[in-house]
BASE-37681 format. One line per 10 residues: their letters; for each residue x, y, z of C-alpha. Coordinates in pm, 1 decimal. Each point is the difference from the previous one (the first is absolute). Layout:
! residues N
A) X Y Z; ...
***
This chain:
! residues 371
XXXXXXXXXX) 558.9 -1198.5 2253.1; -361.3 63.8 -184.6; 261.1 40.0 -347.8; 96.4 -404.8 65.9; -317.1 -77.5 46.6; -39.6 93.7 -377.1; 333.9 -85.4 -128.1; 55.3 -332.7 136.2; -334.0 -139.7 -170.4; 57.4 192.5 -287.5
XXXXXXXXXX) 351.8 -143.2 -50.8; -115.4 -365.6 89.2; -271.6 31.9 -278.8; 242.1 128.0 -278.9; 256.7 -254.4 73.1; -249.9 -292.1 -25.0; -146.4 150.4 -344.5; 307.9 117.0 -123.5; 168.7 -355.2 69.0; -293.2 -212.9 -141.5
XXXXXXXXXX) 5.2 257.2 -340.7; 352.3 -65.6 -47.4; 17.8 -339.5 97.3; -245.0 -37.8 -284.5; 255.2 94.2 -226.9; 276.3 -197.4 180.5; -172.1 -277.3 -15.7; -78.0 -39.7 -408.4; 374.7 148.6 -23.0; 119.6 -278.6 168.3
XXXXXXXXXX) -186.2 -248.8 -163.2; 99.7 121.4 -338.4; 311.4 -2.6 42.7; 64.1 339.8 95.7; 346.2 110.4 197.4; -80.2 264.5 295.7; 194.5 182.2 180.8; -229.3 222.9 245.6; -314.8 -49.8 134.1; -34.7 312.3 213.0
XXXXXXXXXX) -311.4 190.0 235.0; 69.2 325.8 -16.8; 219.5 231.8 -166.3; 370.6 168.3 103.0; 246.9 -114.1 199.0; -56.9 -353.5 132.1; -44.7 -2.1 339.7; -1.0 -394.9 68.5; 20.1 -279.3 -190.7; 147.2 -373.6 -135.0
XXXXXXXXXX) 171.0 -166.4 -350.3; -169.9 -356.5 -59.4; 201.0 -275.0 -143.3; -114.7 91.2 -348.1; 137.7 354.0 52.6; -337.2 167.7 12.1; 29.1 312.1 272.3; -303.1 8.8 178.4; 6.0 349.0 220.3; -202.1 305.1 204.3
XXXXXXXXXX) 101.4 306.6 -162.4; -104.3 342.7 175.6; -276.3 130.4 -190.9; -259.1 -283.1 15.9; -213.7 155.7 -202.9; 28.5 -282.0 -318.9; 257.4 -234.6 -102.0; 107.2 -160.4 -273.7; 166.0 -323.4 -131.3; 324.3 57.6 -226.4
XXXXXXXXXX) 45.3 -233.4 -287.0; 354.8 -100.8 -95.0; 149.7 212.4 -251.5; -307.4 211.1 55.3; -37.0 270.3 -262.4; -206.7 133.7 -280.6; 53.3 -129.3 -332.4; -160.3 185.4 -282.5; 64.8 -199.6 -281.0; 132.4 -356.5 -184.1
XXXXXXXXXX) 321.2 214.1 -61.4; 60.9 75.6 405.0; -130.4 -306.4 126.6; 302.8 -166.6 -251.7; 222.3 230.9 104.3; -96.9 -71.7 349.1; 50.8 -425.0 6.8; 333.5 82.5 -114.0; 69.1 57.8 362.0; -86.4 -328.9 89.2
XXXXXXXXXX) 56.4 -350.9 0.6; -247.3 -246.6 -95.9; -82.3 -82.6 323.5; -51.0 331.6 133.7; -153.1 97.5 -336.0; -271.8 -234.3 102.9; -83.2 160.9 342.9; -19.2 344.9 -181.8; -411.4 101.1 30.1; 43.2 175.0 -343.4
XXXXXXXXXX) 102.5 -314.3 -145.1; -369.3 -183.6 110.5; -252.5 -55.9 -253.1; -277.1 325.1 -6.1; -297.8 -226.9 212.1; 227.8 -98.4 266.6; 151.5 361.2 60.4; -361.7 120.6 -35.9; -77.1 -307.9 276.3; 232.4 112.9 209.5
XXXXXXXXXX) -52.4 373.6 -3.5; -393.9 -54.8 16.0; 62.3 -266.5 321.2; 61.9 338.8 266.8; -368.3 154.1 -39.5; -134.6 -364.4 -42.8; 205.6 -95.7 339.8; -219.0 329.9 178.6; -339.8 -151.2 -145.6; 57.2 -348.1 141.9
XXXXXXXXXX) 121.7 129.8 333.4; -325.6 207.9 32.0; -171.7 -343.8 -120.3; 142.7 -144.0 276.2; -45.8 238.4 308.7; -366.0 9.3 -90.1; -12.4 -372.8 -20.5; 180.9 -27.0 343.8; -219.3 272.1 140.1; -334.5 -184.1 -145.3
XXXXXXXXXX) 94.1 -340.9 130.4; 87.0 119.7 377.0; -142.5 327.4 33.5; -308.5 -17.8 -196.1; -199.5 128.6 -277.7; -342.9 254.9 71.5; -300.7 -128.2 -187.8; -261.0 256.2 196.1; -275.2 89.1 -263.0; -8.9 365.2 29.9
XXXXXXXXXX) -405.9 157.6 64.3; -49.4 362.2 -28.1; -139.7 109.3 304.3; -19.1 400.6 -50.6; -26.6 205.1 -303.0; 73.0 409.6 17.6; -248.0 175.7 -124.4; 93.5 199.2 -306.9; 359.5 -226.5 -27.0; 54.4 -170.1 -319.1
XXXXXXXXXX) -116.8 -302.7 121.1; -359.4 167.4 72.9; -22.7 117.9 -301.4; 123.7 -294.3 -229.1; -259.8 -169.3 169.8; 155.5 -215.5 240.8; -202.0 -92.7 349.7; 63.8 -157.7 361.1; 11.6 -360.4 -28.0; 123.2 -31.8 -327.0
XXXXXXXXXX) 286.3 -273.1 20.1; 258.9 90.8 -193.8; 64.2 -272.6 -321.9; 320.0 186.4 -206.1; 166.6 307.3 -76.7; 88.6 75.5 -350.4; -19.8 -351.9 -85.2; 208.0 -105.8 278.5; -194.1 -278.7 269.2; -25.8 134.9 353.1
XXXXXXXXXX) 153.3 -281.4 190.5; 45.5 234.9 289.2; -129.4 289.1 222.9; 359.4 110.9 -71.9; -10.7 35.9 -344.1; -251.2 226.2 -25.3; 191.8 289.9 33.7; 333.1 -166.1 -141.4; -209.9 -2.7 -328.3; -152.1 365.0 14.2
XXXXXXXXXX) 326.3 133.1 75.9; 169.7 -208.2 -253.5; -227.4 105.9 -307.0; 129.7 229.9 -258.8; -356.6 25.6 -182.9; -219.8 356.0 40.5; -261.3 -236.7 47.9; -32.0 -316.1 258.5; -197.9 -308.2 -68.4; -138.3 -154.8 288.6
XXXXXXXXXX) -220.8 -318.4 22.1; -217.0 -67.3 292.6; -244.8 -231.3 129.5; -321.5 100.8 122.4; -293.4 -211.7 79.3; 123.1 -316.6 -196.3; 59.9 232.9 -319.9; 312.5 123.6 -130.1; 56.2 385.9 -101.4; 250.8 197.4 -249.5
XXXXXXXXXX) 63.6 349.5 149.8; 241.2 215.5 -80.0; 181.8 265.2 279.3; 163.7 301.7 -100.1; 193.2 13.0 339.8; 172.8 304.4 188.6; 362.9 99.5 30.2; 102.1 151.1 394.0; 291.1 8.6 183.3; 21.0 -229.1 278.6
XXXXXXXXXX) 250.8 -237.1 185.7; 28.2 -375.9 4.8; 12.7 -258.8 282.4; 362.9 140.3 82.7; -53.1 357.0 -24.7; 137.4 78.7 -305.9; -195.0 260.9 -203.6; -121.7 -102.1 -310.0; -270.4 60.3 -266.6; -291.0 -215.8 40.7
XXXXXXXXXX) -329.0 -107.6 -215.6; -298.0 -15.6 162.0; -334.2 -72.3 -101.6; -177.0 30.3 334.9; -101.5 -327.8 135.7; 88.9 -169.5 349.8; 83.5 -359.3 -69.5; -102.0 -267.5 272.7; 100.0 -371.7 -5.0; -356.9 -220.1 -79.0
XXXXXXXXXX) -155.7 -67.7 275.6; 256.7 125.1 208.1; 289.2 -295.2 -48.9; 276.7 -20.4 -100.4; 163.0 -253.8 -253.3; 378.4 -65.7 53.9; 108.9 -333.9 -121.9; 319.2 -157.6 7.4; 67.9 -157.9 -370.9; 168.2 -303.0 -103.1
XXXXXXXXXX) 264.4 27.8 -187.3; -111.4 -41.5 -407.2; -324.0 273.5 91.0; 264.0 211.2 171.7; 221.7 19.1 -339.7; -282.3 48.8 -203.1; -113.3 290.3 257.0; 400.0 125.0 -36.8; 8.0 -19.4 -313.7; -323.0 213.3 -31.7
XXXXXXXXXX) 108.6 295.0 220.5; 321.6 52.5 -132.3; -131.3 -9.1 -377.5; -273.4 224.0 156.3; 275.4 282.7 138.4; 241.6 -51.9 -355.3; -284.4 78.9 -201.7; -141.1 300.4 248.1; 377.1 121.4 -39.6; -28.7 -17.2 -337.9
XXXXXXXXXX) -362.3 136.3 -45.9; 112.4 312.5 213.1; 360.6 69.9 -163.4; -197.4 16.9 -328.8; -304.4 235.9 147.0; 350.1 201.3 82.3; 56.1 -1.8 -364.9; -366.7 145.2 -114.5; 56.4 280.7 291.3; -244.5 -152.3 230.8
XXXXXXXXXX) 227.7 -176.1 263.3; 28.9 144.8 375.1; 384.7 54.0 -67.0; 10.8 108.6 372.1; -55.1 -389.7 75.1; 356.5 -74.7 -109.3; 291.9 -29.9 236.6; 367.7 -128.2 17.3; 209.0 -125.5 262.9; -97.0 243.5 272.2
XXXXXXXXXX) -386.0 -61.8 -3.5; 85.3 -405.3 -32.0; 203.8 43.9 317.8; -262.2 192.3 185.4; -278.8 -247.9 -74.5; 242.0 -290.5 66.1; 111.0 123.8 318.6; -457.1 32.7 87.2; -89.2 -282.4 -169.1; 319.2 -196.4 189.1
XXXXXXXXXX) -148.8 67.5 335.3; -340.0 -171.1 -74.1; 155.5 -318.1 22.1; 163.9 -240.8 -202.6; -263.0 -115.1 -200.4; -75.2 345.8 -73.6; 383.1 52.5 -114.0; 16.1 -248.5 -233.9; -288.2 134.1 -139.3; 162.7 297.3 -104.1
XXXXXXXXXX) 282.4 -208.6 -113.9; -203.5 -149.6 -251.4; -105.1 320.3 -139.0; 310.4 201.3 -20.7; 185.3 -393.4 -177.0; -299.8 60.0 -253.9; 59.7 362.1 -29.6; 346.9 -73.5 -43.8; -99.9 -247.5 -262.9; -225.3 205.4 -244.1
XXXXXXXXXX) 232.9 294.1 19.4; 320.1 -191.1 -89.7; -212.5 -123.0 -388.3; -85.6 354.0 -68.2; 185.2 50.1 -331.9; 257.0 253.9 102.3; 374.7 -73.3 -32.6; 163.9 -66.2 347.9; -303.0 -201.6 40.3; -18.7 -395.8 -49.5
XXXXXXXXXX) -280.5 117.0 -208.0; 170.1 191.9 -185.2; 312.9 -277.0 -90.7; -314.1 -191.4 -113.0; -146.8 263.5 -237.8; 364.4 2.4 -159.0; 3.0 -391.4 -40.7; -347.9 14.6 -181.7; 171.3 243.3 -258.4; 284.5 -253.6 7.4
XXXXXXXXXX) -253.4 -270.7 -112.0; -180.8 211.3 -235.3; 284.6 148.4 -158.8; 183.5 -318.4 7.0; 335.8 201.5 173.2; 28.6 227.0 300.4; -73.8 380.4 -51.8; 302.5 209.3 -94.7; 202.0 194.3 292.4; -92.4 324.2 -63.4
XXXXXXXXXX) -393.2 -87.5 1.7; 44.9 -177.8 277.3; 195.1 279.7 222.4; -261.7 212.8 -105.3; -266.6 -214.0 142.7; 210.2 -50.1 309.2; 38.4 393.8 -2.0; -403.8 57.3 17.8; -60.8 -321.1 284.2; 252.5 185.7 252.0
XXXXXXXXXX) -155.6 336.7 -67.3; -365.5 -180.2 56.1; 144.6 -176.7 276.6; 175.9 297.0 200.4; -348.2 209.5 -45.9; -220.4 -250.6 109.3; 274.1 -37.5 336.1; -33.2 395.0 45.0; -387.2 16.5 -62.8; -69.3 -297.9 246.4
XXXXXXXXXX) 284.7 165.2 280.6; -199.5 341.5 -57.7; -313.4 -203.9 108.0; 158.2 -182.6 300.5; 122.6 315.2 93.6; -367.7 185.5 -33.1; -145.5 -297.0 158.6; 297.4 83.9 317.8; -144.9 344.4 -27.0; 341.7 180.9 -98.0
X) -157.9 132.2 -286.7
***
């Protein structure tokens, strides 16, 4: 019974992200012109599903881990030569609802539209969560320093109100450690207020091990402070709708670019690779997060439809990303890449692809404790 409790959210969550990432592509298909056959959650054998009056199969399959949208006469073509060879099959009208057949910015449209669908359904939950659930605006005071922490000896003292971290404005007690956590510098700049005048100080902060809010262990910065709201209120608003999108709009540029900022501190060989996890972990914390409430579920929702956005642009074959790295060589080059270059890239994005999925199972499975 505890497994459903994890499965069930987990499953929920995927379906909505995966079915707003492909609609993304459904839709530009669509209005381009674009035949479809399947829009499928999941992979495998289809376990339920329905044909629409255009003939698009819309289905569960058994492995919902995914899904995909199939064009018609979906394939590879490699070259002028095949893609000629190809329309031969055709008529003129189906020739027109072939995707290879669509000019290079509305294939690039289309395939771009899935990670772009994940961004503006993160835009959205935060919006929705803004508007009804509220926003914290609590100006975070330091009420305790440790002697001999970071903070002590950076300078930092009780009362200090916390301004911005590494550039970033402290709207809330909450982001305080959000943005120490989220740094990938050696070095943290911190502005605070103290007695009407503003200070630059700079924290070289600690690395332990420790848990988060659900129990989950973790590697944590610390500096050494104890953070109280000023004057001892709190600050939750409810927004209206325009400063709600431009807070949603904030956050989830805020997590893209901390995703981005930490995959390349992975690339330098300073990333905390134990941080990464694959399905496994994303079902445990679902399945924690899920019983803090709704609002606390689409939360996490919004995270994981980013997550699921940034990863999909990496430039790795497989990828959407990657489709798009070949149709900027199609533009530079003025024609598509030649087969064998292009099986070769295809060739290096599974093997990238199928260690990253036995690195982050390794972790999930560490994290279990099997290992």
């Amino acid at each position: 019974m505890e497994i459903l409790n994890f499965i069930v959210p987990f499953i929920i969550l995927l379906t909505v992200v995966v079915f707003i990432h492909e609609y993304g592509h459904y839709y530009f298909a669509k209005k381009y012109g674009v035949g479809i056959t399947d829009f499928s959650i999941g992979f495998g054998k289809e376990i339920f599903g329905f044909t629409d009056k255009l003939g698009t199969r819309w289905k569960f399959c058994a492995v919902p881990l995914g899904g995909y949208v199939k064009f018609f006469g979906d394939r590879n073509v490699f070259s002028q030569a095949e893609q000629e060879e190809l329309l031969k099959k055709y008529s003129k009208e189906d020739q027109n609802k072939l995707f290879v057949t669509k000019p290079l910015y509305q294939r690039s449209l289309i395939v771009a539209a899935g990670p772009l669908a994940n961004f503006a359904l993160a835009i959205l939950i935060f919006s929705f969560i803004y508007m009804f659930a509220g926003k914290d605006f609590t100006p975070a005071q330091i009420q305790e320093v440790q002697k001999d922490s970071p903070a002590y000896t950076s300078g930092i003292k009780s009362g200090d109100i916390i301004l911005s971290i590494n550039d970033k404005k402290v709207n809330s007690i909450l982001d305080v450690s959000t943005y120490i956590n989220t740094s990938v510098n050696e070095l943290i700049d911190i502005k605070v207020l103290r007695s009407s005048n503003e200070l630059d100080l700079k924290v070289k902060p600690e690395i332990i091990k420790s848990e988060d809010s659900l129990g989950n262990k973790i590697n944590k910065k610390i500096i050494g402070i104890k953070i109280t709201p000023l004057n001892d209120e709190f600050n939750r608003q409810r927004l209206g709708p325009a400063t709600a999108l431009f807070y949603a709009v904030k956050e989830t540029w805020f997590v893209t670019k901390a995703s981005l900022d930490f995959i390349l501190s992975m690339f330098k060989g300073k990333g905390d690779t134990t941080q990464l996890g694959g399905p496994i972990k994303i079902a445990k914390i679902t399945g924690q997060v899920a019983q803090h409430g709704f609002i606390a579920f689409l939360s996490i929702m919004a995270y994981i439809s980013i997550s699921l956005g940034f990863i999909n642009l990496f430039p790795i074959p497989l990828l959407d990303g990657g489709h798009l790295m070949f149709y900027a060589f199609e533009k530079v080059l003025g024609r598509p890449l030649s087969q064998k270059t292009q099986e070769g890239f295809f060739r290096i994005g599974l093997f990238l692809l199928v260690s990253l999925m036995f690195f982050t199972t390794f972790n999930d499975l560490k994290d279990l404790g099997l290992f």
